[in-house]
MDAnalysis code that builds the backbone (N, CA, C; Angstrom):
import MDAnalysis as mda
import numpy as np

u = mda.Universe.empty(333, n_residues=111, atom_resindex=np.repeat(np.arange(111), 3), trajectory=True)
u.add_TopologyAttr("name", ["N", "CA", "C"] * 111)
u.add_TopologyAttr("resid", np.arange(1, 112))
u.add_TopologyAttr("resname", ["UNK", "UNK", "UNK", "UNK", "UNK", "UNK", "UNK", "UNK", "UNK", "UNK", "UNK", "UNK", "UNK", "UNK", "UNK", "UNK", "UNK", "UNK", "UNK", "UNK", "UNK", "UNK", "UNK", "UNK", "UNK", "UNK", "UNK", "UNK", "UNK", "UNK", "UNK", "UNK", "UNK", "UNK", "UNK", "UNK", "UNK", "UNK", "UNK", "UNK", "UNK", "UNK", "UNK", "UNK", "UNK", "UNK", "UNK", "UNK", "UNK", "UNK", "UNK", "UNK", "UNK", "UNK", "UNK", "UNK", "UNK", "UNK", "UNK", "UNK", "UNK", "UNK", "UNK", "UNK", "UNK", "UNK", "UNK", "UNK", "UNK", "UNK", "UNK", "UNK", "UNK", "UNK", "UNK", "UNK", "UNK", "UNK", "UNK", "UNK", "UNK", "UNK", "UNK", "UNK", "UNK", "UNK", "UNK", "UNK", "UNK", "UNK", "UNK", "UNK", "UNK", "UNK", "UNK", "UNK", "UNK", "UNK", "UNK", "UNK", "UNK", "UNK", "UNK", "UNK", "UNK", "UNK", "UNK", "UNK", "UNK", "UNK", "UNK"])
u.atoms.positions = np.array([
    [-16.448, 8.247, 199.463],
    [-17.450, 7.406, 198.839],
    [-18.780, 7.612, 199.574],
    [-19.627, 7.579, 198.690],
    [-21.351, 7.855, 199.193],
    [-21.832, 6.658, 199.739],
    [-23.161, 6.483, 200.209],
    [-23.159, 5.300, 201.081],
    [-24.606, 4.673, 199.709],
    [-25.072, 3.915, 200.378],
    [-26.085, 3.676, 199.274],
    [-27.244, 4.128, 199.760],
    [-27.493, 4.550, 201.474],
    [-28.788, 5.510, 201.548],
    [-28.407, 6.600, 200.733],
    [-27.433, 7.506, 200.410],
    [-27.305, 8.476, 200.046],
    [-27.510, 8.386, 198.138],
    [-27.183, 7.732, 197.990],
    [-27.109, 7.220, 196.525],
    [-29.300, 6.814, 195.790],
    [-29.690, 6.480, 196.866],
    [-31.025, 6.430, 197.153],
    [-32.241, 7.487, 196.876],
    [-31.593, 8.057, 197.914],
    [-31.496, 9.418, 198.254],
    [-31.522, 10.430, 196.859],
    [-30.649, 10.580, 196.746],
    [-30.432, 11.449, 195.167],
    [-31.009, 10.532, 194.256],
    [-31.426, 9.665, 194.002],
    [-32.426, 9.303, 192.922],
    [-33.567, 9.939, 193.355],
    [-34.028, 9.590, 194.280],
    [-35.554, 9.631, 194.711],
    [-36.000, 11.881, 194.414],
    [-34.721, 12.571, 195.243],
    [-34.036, 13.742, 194.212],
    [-34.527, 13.983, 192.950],
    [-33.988, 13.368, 192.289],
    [-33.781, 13.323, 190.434],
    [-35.562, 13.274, 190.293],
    [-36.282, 11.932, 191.270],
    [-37.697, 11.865, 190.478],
    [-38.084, 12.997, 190.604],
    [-38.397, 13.360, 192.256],
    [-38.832, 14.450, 192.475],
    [-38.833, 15.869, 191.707],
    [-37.880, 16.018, 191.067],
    [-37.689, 16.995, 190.381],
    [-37.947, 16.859, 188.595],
    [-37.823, 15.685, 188.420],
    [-38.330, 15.682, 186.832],
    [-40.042, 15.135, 186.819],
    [-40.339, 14.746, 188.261],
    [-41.905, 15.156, 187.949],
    [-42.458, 16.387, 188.215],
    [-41.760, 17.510, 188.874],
    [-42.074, 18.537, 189.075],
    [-41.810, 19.833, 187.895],
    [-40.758, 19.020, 186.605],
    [-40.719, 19.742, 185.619],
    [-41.256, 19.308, 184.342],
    [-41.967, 18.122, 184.565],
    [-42.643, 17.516, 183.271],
    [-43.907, 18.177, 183.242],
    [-44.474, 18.696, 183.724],
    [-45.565, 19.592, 183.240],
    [-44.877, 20.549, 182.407],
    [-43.995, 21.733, 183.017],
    [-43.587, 22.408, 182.440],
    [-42.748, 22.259, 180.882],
    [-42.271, 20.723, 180.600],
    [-41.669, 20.208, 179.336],
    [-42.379, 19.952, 178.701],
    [-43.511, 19.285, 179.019],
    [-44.514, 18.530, 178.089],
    [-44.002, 17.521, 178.027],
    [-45.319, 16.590, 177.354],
    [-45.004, 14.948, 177.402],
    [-43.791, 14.904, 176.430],
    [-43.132, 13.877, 176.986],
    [-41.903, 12.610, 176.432],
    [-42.326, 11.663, 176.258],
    [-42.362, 11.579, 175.015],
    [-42.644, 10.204, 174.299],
    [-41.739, 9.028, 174.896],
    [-41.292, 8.306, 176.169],
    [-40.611, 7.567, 176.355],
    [-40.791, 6.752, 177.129],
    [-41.017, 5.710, 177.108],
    [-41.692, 4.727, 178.394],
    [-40.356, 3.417, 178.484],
    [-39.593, 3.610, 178.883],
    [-38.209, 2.113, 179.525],
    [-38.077, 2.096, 180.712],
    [-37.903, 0.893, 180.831],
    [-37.207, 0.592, 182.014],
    [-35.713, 1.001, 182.271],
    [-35.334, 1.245, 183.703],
    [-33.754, 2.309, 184.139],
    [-33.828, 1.129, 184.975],
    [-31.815, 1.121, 184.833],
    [-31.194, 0.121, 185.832],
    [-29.978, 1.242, 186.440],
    [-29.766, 1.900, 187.374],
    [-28.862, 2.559, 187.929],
    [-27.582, 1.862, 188.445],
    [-26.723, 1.832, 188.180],
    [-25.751, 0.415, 188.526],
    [-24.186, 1.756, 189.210],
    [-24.082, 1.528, 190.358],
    [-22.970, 2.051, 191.355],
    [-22.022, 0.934, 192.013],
    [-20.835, 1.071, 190.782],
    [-19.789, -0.273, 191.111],
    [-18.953, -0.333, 192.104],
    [-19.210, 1.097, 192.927],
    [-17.802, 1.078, 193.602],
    [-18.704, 0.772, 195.149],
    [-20.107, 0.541, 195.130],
    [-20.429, 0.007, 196.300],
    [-21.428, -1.235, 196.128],
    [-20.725, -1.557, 194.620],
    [-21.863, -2.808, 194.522],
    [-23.153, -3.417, 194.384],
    [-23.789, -1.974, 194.436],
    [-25.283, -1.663, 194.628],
    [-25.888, -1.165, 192.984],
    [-27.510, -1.244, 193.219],
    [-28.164, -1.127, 192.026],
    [-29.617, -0.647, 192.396],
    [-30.034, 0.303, 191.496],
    [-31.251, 0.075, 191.657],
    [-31.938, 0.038, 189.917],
    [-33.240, -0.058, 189.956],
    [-34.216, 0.118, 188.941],
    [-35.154, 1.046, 189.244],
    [-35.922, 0.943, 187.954],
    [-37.636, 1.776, 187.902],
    [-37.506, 1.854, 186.498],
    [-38.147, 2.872, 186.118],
    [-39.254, 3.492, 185.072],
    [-39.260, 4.423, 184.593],
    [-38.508, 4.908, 183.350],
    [-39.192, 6.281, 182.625],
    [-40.250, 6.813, 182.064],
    [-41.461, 7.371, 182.658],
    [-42.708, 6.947, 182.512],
    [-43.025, 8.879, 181.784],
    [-42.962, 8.666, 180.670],
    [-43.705, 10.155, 180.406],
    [-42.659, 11.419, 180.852],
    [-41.715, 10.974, 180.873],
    [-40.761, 12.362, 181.587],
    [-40.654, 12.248, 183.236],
    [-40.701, 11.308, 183.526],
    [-41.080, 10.921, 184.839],
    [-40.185, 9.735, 185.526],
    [-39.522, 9.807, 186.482],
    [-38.875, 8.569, 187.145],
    [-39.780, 8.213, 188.118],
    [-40.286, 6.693, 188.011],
    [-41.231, 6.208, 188.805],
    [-40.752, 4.569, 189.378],
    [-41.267, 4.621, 190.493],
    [-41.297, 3.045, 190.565],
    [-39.936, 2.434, 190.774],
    [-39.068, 3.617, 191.676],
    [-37.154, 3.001, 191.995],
    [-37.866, 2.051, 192.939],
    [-36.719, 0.868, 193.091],
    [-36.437, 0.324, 193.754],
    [-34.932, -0.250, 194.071],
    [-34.708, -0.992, 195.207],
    [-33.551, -1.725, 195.247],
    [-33.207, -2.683, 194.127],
    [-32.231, -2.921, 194.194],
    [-31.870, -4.385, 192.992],
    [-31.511, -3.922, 191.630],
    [-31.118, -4.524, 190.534],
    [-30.601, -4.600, 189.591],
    [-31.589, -4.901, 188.266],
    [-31.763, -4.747, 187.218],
    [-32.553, -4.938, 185.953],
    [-31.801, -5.199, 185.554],
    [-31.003, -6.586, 185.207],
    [-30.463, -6.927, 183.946],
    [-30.851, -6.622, 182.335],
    [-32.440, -6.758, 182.428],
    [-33.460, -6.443, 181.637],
    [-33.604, -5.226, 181.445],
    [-32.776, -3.786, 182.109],
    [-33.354, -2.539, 181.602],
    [-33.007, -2.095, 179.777],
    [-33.915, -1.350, 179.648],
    [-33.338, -0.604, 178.328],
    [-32.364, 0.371, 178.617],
    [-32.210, 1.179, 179.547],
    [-31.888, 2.027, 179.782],
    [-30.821, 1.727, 180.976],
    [-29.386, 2.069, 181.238],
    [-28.622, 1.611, 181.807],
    [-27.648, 2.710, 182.096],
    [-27.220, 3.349, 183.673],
    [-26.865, 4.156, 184.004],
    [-25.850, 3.931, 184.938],
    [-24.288, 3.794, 184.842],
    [-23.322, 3.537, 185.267],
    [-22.595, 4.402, 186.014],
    [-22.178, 4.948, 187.309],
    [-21.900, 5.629, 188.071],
    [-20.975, 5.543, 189.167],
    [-19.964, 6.159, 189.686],
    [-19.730, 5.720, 191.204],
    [-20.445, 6.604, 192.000],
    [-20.818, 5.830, 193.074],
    [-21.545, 6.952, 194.209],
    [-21.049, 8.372, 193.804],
    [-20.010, 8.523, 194.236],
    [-19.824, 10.170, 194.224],
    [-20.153, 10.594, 193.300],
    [-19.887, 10.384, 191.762],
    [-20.170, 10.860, 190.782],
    [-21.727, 11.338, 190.638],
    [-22.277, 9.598, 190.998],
    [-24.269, 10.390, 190.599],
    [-24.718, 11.223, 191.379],
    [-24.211, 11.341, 192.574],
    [-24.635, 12.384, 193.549],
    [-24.388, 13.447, 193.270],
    [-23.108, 13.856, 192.621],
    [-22.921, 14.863, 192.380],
    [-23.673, 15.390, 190.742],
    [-23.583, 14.636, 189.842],
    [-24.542, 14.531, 188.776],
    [-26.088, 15.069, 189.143],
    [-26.478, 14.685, 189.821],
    [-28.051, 15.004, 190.584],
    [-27.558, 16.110, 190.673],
    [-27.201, 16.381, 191.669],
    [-26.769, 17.782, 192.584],
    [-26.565, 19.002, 191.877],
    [-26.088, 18.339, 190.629],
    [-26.125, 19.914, 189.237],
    [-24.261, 19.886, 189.965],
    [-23.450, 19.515, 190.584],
    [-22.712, 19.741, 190.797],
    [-21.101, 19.464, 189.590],
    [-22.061, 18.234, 189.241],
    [-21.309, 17.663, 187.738],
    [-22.249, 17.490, 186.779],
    [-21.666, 18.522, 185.477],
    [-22.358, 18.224, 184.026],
    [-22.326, 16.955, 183.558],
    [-23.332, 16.595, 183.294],
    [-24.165, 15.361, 182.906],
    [-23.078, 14.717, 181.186],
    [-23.226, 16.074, 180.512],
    [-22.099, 15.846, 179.281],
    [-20.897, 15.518, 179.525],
    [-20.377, 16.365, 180.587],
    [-18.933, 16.460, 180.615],
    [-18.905, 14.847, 181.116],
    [-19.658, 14.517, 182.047],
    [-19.167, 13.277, 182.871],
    [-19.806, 12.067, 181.951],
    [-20.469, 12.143, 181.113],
    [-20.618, 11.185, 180.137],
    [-19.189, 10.928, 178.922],
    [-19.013, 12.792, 178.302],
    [-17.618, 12.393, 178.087],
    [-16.156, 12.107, 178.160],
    [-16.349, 12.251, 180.099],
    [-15.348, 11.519, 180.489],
    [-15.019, 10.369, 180.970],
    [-16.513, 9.839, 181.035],
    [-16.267, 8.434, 181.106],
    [-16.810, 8.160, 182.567],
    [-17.264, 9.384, 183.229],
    [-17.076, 9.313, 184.789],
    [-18.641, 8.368, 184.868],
    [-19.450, 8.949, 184.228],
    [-20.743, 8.506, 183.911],
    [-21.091, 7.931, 182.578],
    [-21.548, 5.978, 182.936],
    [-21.823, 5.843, 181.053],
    [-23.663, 5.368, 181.313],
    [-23.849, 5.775, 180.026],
    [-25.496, 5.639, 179.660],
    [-25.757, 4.820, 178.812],
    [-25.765, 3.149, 179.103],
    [-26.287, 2.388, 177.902],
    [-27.876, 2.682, 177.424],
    [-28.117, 2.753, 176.251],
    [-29.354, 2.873, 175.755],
    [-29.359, 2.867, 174.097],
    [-30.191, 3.010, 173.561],
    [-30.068, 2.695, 172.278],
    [-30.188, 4.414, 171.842],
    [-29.562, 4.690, 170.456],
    [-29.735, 6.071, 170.021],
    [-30.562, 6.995, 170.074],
    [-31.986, 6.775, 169.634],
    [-33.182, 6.881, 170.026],
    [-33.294, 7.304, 170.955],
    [-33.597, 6.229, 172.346],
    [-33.374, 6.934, 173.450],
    [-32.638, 7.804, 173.879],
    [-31.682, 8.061, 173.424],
    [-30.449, 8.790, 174.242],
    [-30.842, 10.053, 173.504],
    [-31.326, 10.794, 172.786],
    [-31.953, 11.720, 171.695],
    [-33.022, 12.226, 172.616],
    [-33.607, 11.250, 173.136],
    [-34.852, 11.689, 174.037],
    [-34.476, 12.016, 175.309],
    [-33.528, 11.405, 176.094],
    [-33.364, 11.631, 176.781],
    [-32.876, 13.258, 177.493],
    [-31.864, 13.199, 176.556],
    [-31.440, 14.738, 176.358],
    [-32.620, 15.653, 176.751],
    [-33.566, 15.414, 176.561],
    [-34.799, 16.406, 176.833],
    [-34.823, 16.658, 177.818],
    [-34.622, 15.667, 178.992],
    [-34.773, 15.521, 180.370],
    [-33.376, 16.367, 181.143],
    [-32.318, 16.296, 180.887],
    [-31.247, 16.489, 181.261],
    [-30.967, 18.350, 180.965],
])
């Protein structure tokens, strides 16, 4: 099991790298709020999908997100890491993505 610096960690990862490829994508029409939720250590964070862009993590939980990303440590780390397909682990259940259709259409862009 990952710790929650590490879990941190690979978000902050993920921004870094989808602001470093949103030039190259072009704008995403998508502006929600993300709630990252890791059950097997109890922990949560939030932020912002801002333009193709993860902005604005923090600690804590968004009950309120649109966008809702279910994980165990190991899994998102490894998800980040390119180590686990994002599909496969969505259709196994390892990873779930609440969001509305729409979004999840857009999202795909990013992934």
């Amino acid at each position: 099991m990952a710790s929650v610096d590490e879990c941190r960690q690979a978000l902050l990862d993920l921004a870094a790298r989808l602001d470093a490829n949103a030039e190259t994508r072009g704008r995403l029409d998508l502006d929600r709020t993300l709630a990252c939720r890791i059950p097997d250590l109890d922990a949560a964070f939030h932020g912002r999908l801002a333009d193709g862009r993860l902005v604005d993590i923090t600690d804590g939980d968004d009950p309120r997100a649109k966008i809702a990303l279910v994980a165990n440590s190991d899994d998102l780390i490894a998800v980040v890491a390119g180590r686990l397909d994002v599909t496969r682990a969505v259709a196994t259940r390892q990873v779930t993505i609440k969001a509305n259709p729409f979004d999840l259409l857009k999202l795909r862009k990013l992934l």
